[in-house]
N, C-alpha and C positions, 0 to 999 in steps of 0.2 A: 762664193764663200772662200775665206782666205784659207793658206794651209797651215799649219803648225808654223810656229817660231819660235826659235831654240833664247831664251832669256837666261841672262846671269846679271844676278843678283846679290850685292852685297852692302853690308849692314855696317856700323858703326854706333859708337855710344851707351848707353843706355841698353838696359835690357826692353825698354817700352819698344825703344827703337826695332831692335831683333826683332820682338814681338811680330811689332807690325808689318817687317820685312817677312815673317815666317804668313801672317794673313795674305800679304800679297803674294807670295808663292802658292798659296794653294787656291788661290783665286784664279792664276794665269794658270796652274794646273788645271781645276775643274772647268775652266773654259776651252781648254783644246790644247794649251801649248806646252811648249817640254820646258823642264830645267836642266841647265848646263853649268857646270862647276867649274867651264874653261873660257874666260874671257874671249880669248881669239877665237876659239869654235862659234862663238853665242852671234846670234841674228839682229841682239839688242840687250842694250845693259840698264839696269835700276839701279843706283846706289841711293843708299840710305843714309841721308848726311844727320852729323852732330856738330855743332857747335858753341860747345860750351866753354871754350878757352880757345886765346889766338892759336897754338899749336895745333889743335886738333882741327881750327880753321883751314890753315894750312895745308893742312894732310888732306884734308877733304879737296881743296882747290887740286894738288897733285894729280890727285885721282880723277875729280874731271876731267885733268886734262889728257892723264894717259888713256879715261875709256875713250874721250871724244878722237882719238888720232886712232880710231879703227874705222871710225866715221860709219859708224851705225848707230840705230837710233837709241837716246840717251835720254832716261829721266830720271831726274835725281829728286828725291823725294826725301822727306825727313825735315828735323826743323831748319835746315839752310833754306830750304825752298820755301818755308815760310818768314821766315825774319830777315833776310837776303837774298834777298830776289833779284834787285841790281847787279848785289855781286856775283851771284851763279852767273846771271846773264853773260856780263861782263868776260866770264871767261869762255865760255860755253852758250854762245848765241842763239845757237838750234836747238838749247836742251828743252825738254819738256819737263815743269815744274808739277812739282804733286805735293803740297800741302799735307804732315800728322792728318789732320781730321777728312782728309778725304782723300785716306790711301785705298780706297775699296774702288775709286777709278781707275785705277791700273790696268784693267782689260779691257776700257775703252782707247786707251793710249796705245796700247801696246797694239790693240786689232782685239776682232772678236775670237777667230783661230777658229778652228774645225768644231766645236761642241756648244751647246746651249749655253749662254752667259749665267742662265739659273742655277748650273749644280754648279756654280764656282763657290758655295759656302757647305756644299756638302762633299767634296776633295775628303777623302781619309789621311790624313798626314801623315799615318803609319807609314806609309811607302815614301812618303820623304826621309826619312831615317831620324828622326828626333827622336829621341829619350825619353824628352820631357815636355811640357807642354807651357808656352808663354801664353797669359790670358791678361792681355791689358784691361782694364776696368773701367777708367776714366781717361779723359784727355783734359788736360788744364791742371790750374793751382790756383789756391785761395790767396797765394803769396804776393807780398809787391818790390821785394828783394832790389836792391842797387844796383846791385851787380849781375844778376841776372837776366840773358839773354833768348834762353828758353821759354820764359815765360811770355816774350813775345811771340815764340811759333808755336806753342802752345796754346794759351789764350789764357779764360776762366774754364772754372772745372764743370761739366759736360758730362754725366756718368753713363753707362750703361743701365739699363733693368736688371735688379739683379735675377727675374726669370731666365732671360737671355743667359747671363753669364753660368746660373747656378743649371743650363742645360748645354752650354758648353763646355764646363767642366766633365758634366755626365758624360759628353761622347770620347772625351779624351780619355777618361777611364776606362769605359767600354771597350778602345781600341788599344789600353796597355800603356798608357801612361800612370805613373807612380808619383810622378815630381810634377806641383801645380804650381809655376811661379805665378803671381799674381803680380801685377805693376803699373806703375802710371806716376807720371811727376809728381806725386803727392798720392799714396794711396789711400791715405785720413782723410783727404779733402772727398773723397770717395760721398756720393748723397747728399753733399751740400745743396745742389742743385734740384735736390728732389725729395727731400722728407724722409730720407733714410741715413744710413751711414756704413763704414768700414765693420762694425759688429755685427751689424744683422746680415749683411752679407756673407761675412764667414762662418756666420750659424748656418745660410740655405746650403752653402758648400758643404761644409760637414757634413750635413745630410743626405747627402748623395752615397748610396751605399760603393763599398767597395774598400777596397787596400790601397789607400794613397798619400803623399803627406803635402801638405801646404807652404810654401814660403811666402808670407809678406813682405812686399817691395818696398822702397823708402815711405818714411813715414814722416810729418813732416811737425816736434811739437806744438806748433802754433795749432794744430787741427788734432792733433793725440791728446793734446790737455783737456779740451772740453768733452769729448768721449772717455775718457778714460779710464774708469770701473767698467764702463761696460765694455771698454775694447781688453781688457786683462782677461774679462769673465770669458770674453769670447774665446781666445787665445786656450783655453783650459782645454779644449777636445785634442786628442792623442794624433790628431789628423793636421793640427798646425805645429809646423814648428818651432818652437821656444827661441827664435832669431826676430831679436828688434832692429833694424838699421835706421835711427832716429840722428839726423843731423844736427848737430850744434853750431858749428861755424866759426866760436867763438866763446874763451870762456870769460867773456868781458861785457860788463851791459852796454855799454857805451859804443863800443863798437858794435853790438849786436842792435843799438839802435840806427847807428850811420848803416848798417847794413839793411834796415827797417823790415828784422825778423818776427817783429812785433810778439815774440818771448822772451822773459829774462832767464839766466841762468840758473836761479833757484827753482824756475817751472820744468826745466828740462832737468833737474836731479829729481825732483817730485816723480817722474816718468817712471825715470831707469828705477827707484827705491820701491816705485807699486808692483813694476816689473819683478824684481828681483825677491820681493816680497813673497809674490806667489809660485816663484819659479826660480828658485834659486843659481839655476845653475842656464840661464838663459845667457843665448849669445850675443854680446852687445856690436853696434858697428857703427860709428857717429864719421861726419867727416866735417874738418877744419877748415877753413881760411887761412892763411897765413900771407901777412904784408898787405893787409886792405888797408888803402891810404890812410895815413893819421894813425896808423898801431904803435903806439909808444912801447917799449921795452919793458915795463910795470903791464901791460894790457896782454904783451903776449905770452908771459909768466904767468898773468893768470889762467890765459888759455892752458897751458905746462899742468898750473895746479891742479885744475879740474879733471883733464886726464891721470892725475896719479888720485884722485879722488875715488872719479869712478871707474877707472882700470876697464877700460872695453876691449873686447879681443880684437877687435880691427877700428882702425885709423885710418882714413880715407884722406891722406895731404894733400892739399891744391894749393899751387902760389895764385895771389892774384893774381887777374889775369883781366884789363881793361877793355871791353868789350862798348865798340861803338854805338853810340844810340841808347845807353844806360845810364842812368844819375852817375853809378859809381866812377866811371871814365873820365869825369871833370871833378873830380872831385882833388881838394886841395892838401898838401902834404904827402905824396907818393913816397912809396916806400924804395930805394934806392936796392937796383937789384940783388949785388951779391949781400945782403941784410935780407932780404928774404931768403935766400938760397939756405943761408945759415940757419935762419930760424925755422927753415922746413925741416933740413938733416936732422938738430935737434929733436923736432916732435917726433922725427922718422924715426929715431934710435929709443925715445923712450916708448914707443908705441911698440916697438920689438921685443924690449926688454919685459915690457907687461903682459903682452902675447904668449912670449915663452913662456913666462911665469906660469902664467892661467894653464898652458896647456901640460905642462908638466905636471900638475895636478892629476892628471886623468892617467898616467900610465903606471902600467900594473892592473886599473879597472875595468871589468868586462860592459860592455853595451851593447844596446841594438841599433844596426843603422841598417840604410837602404842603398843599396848600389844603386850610383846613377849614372855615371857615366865611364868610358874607356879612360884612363891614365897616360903619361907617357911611358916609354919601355914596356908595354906589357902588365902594366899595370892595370886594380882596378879604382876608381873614386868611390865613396859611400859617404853617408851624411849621418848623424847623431840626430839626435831629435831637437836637438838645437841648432842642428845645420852645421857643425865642425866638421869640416872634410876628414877625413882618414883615406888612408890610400893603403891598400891593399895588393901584397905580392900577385903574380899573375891575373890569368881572368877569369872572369865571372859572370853568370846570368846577368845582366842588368834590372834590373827592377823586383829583386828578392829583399826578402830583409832577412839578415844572419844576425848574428851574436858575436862580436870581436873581442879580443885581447888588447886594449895597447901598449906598445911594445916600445915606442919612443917617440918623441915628441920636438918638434918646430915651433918656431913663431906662429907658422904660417898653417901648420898641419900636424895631425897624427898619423904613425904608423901601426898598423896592427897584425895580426893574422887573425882568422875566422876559427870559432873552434866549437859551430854549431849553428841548427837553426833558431830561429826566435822562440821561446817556452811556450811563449802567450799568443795570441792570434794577432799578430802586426796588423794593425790598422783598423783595429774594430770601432764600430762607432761609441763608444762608451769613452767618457773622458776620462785624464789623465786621475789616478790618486794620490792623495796626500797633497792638492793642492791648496794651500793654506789662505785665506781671506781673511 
């Protein structure tokens, strides 16, 4: 029987990504081996690659190459090792590749280590120190995007049961988790595969007794629009949070067809309007394109328009970024770089301006949020029920829910101070009231 081995692990991209980096940590923990936070101390390293733009490619080669120059054993897992697999090779010959959809092999690569391979899904993650609990839902997209990369290492969408998920949420609560992110390259595309969908799911969750609040992870219109009454209705229990992060890409059809997002932009205002309808004061989060080849100066002003339209608290800007092996890469009429550069800053600064706006709104009013996590300096983080950060002087229980003041206002955040517990019983299962249909 082999002896422990000391593993470090690290993650990039995506929150699915973390996700799955935090499953394989407690997989190599419940089979015998330790975690190590120190590169040089570790026996063997995981990293968990993303690759959704050259840069971030980049960064990821870097790092191959400074874990591989300790010359232990190296597997790089996440969507490089599935959609580039040449190129890990290439730099990294020895490494051992682990494919999104079968990161649950990780304790055959690594060795079986001193403990039964079975209780590798029964590991309490409390003693890892997490806060909060990542629960990926699916793997894949229903999408067939240009420009997109991921949906090669990803594949089509492949969901869980939602018994499975709606009892691992249960033991995350049981063990003091507060914060449920839910996630997956499409969390709408969620039951395509299986005669279910992203609603009913979050009805089995809610149901899970206890004080906890829900985030849904991108969401992706082309798969929100045909649920859509029933994903708002579901959205209504005090237990999710009023945060939509629903992608646009583009406020131009045209380009949203070169991009073959197969939604126009009048479906994706239908969203946020149902949204906002019932929930007024929900947190919007969409993310751009900017400089996908052929974007004339009329096509990215309408992108401009639609964000002063629907005013979303976050903008998520990405320049293209030509990714080999994708329609969009060959595609004719490139956008000449410092023209995108430009046309990023722009959306950057009206996306600020609209931010502040929104969040200036809310100071002077009291709320409930949930401390989730440590701050920098001494501070603590807390979440609104639509998910608006607040950061809060000194520290704090983690996983309470108080009553804040705030006190002043960022693009990016609120400040408050606490000036109470919650009146009402945070987190009961009873939905929110006065929401409007």
């Amino acid at each position: 029987m082999r002896s422990t081995v000391k593993v470090f692990v690290e993650a990039h991209g995506c929150t699915q990504s973390y996700g799955e980096a935090r499953l394989m940590q407690e997989a190599l923990v419940g089979s015998g081996h330790a975690l190590t936070t120190s590169e040089a101390d570790a026996d063997a390293h995981v990293l968990v690659t993303c690759t959704v733009i050259e840069t971030t490619e980049r960064k990821m080669v870097r790092r191959m190459e400074e874990l591989a120059a300790y010359d232990k054993p190296l597997v790089v897992a996440g969507c490089m090792a599935a959609a580039q697999k040449d190129r890990v090779r290439a730099v990294v010959p020895r490494a051992q590749l682990l494919p999104p959809r079968k990161w649950m092999q990780i304790v055959d690569l690594i060795g079986s280590g001193t403990a039964c391979g079975d209780r590798a899904a029964e590991v309490e993650s409390a003693s890892l120190g997490w806060h909060d609990a990542i629960v990926p839902i699916a793997q894949g997209c229903a999408g067939r995007c240009t420009y997109c990369i991921t949906r090669v290492a990803r594949g089509r969408v492949a969901s869980y049961p939602i018994e499975r998920l709606a009892a691992e949420v249960r033991r995350h609560v049981e063990r003091g988790a507060r914060e449920i992110k839910l996630t997956g390259q499409d969390t709408a595309a969620y039951g395509l595969d299986s005669g279910t969908n992203l609603a009913a799911l979050l009805r089995a969750i809610v149901a899970v007794p206890g004080a906890f609040r829900v985030r849904v992870g991108m969401a992706d219109p082309l798969t929100v629009h045909p649920i859509l009454d029933d994903l708002v209705d579901a959205y209504a229990s005090e237990k999710i949070f009023k945060f939509l992060h629903l992608p646009v890409q583009s406020g131009d059809d045209a380009i949203l067809e070169a991009m073959r997002r197969e939604y126009r932009v009048a479906e994706f205002e239908e969203i946020v309007a149902m949204f906002r309808q019932s929930y007024p004061d929900v947190a919007l989060s969409t993310d751009v394109i900017v400089g996908f080849p052929g974007e004339t100066e009329a096509q990215f002003e309408a992108t401009m328009d639609l964000i002063r339209r629907i005013r979303p608290d976050i903008v998520n800007v990405t320049r293209f970024s030509a990714r080999t092996g994708t329609p969009a890469a060959t595609m004719p009429d490139p956008i000449v770089g410092w023209r995108v550069k430009e046309r990023s800053r722009r959306l950057t600064r009206l996306r600020f301006e609209i931010a502040q706006a929104i969040n200036e709104r809310f100071v002077g009013s009291e709320v409930d949020v949930l401390l989730t996590e440590p701050g920098k300096d001494g501070t603590t983080i807390a979440r609104t029920g639509e998910y608006r950060q607040v950061v809060l002087g000194g520290t704090a229980p983690l996983g309470e829910f108080v009553r804040v003041r705030i006190d002043r206002a960022r693009a990016t955040d609120l400040f408050a101070h606490p000036i109470g517990p919650v009146p009402s019983a945070a987190g009961a299962d009873a939905s929110m009231a006065g929401v409007a249909r």
